[in-house]
C-alpha angles and dihedrals in degrees: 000000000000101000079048088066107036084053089051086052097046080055109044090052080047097062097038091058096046084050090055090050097049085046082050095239119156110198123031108217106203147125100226106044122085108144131083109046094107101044101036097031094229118134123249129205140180112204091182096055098097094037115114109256089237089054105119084217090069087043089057108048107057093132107100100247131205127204121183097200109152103194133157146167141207139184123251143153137231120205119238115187098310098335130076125227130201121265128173129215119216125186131194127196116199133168118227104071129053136245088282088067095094111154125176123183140164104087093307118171121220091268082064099041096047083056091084088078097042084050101053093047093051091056101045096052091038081072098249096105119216125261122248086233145105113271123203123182128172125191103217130233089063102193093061126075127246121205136165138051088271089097095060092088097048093040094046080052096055093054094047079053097051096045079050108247097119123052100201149338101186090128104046131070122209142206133156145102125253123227104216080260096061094253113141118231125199117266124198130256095032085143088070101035086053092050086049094058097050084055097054090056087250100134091183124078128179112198131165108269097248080063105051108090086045080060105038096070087077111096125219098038134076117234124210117194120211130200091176139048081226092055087060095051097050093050091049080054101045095231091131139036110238113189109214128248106266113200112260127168102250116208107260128197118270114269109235085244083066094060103041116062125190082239085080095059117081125208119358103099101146077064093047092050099049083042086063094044099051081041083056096050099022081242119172120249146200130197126192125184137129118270111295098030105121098251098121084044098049081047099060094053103049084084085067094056102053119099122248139291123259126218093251082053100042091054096046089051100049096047087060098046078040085054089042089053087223097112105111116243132284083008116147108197134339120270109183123056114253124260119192127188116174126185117252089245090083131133121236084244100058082050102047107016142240112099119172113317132018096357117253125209116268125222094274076066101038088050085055107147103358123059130298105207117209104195112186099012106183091055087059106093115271082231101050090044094047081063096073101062099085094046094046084063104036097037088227140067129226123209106192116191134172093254097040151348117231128190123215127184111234107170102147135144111247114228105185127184128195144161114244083234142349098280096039106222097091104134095017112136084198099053131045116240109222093190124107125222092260098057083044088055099044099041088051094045092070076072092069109209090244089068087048098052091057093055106086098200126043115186137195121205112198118204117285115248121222092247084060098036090052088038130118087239129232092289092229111142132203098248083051094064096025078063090053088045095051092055100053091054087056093060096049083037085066090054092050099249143051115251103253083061098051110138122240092236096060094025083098097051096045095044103046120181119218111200099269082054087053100062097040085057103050095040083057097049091045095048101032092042089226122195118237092247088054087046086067107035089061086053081053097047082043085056096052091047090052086049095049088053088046084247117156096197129047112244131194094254079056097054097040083059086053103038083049087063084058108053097077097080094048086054093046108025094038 
């Protein structure tokens, strides 16, 4: 009799766990049952376990009681600005509805909700087939917005888990879109979600493989990168061994700046040498010379000049162009410096940043830590110009929305290029200038005095005459320079900061006058009528030159040098 029992009890837990399977739950929530899980890989839980034997709750429920909830949850992650914050995706699977029943909630945009189709066939053609059920998710936190293909994996995930096929994904962290084959394609901004995840205490990470070496370079996770809805399945599974992305430095293509040298440009070399200065102290600059004068050339190779990343750069900049989603594929970090070089059509929204939407970094970010180059400056808008001057000081821009205020780093040198009038030949000595003063005045004055004052170094690049221009040239390379340029960064990375970054409480002790200083300075000041701000930009610039002759104090012969940078926009602008 009492095998008898114990057999009717084996079947009948049998049979109500192969009921839950054929209804697609994942989980049975009961007191009696306690067999099966093993076998039938259906999940079994007592809600009643942890009650208090006196609890009128367990009294009650003697009745053995059966809930069909199919209900699962991933991690995945949203981007804000240049970070990534967590979301979960949960997923809920009820009867009652059909496959058309495909709700997401939880602040999604249309790029999220239109996920639902590429999902379905996904799995459908991955092989998984869809349920002829009602489907819930919610992407949780639901007070911040989601936007972007990168949920469909985890999404995709979440159903496969509901309809059972999964057990858990409580380890991992996911992000990719899904083709309608399964396949996963690369999203933007997997850096940060990969740091995000490092900071959650989620030490797996499943990427699309196009994405893997970007997230690798995070240390303390391991990264898989998938190239199938199926790969991830089986890794969640645990059917096939998958060995994790290591960090490796992938060939990039060479930068332009790797293929131009200073050693091409004849002639010019008072603009070569206040080139290396503002490249020592990331100082701003502004050339001025009529067309043909070399000033767009001379531009494009101050990149090659500039020292090396480090790895703290290197990281800040590639999370932006991640974000951007203009880093090329299965790229770790950045190597090069950027160089951006937009037209002069551009909004005041692709400069600064922001657009419809969650706002995006504009090119001040994307040219973080590398040069942002201005030709033609006065044919770029007064407004959108205007727009600089606050990032210039603070290094940053801020986008603020109603929705929302975003943060982007923006600390770039400013190369800027311009004709001294509309026709260009104003001061040749080889053309004639048809302009009158009035048209001067007018076409300078879309450059307004306040910009000016925050660009340390204005240039000015003559013509070039035909025993220069057939010459041998100086001789003089890029690495060359770039050697004279590194060393001078040693020397400000020893104080904690570049130059151009020196802060105003410490701008009097590192750049200490003697008495013949003194007076060049304030001669300067007095003549030229210099701003405070420019007061202290030419004892920046002072500082640079000093370091470029290995020199611990500023001397008088330093601060001429750097008083001489500033003399073009009195003789223009005054």
């Amino acid at each position: 009799m009492q095998t008898n029992q114990k057999a009717s009890i084996s079947m009948w837990d049998a049979l109500v766990v192969a009921a839950a399977r054929c209804c697609g739950a994942a989980r049975i929530y009961t007191e009696d049952l306690d067999a099966g899980q093993q076998l039938l890989g259906v999940e079994i839980v007592n809600p009643f376990r942890r009650a208090n034997a006196r609890n009128t709750l367990r009294e009650s429920a003697r009745a053995a009681t059966l809930l069909l909830l199919a209900l699962f949850r991933t991690h995945s992650a949203a981007i804000f600005g240049i970070d990534a914050h967590p979301v979960e995706v949960e997923v809920d699977m009820y009867a009652g509805g059909s496959a058309r029943d495909f709700v997401t909630v939880g602040m999604p945009d249309t790029t999220v909700k239109e996920s639902r189709e590429r999902i379905k066939s996904a799995l459908i053609n991955s092989g998984y087939g869809y349920p002829n059920k009602s489907v819930t998710i919610n992407l949780a936190p639901a007070n911040l917005r989601k936007e972007g293909a990168g949920f469909d994996l985890p999404m995709a995930l979440g159903i496969l888990g509901a309809m059972g096929v999964l057990n858990g994904a409580e380890r991992h962290l996911v992000a990719g879109e899904l083709s309608l084959d399964g396949s996963v394609r690369g999203v933007r901004g997997v850096l940060s979600i990969a740091v995000c995840a490092r900071k959650q205490g989620i030490r797996n990470l499943i990427v699309p493989e196009e994405n893997a070496a970007e997230a690798a370079v995070v240390e303390g996770i391991r990264v898989f990168g998938m190239r199938h809805l199926a790969d991830a399945v089986q890794l969640l599974k645990g059917e096939k061994e998958f060995t994790s992305t290591e960090p490796t430095a992938l060939p990039q293509a060479p930068a332009e700046a790797d293929t131009l040298d200073f050693s091409d440009v004849r002639g010019q070399t008072t603009a070569k040498r206040a080139l290396e200065v503002a490249a020592a102290g990331g100082h701003n600059v502004l050339m001025i010379g009529p067309p043909g004068s070399g000033k767009t050339m001379l531009a494009r190779r101050l990149a090659a000049i500039l020292p090396q990343f480090t790895f703290e750069e290197a990281l800040e900049a590639t999370k932006i162009h991640s974000v951007a989603g203009i880093l090329p594929k299965n790229a770790g970090l950045l190597r090069h410096r950027p160089f951006r070089s937009p037209h002069h059509t551009i909004s005041d929204a692709g400069l600064i940043g922001g657009g419809s939407g969650m706002p995006k970094p504009g090119e001040i970010s994307l040219s973080h830590r590398g040069v942002l180059f201005l030709d033609e400056l006065t044919e770029f808008p007064r407004n959108v110009l205007e727009l600089l001057r606050q990032p210039l000081e603070e290094k940053s821009v801020t986008i603020a929305r109603a929705a929302m205020t975003l943060s982007f780093p923006a600390n770039f040198m400013l190369v800027a290029a311009m004709n001294p009038c509309p026709c260009g030949f104003f001061g040749d000595t080889t053309r004639e200038c048809r302009c009158t003063g009035a048209i001067i005045q007018r076409y300078l004055s879309k450059v307004s005095g306040p910009l000016l004052d925050r660009i340390d170094l204005h240039i000015e690049v003559p013509a070039v005459n035909y025993q220069e221009l057939r010459s041998a040239g100086d001789g003089v390379s890029s690495a060359q320079i770039r050697e004279r340029v590194e060393s001078a960064r040693r020397q400000q990375s020893r104080r904690g900061f570049y130059n151009a970054e020196i802060p105003h409480n410490q701008l009097r002790k590192l750049c200490a006058l003697d008495s013949a200083g003194e007076r060049t300075l304030e001669l300067a000041v007095r003549r030229m009528s210099l701003s405070a701000r420019a007061h202290d930009r030419i004892l920046k610039v002072a500082r640079t030159v000093a370091d470029l002759a290995s020199s611990d104090r500023v001397e008088a012969k330093h601060l001429a040098e750097a008083v001489q940078y500033r003399s073009l926009d009195r003789s223009y602008w005054s």
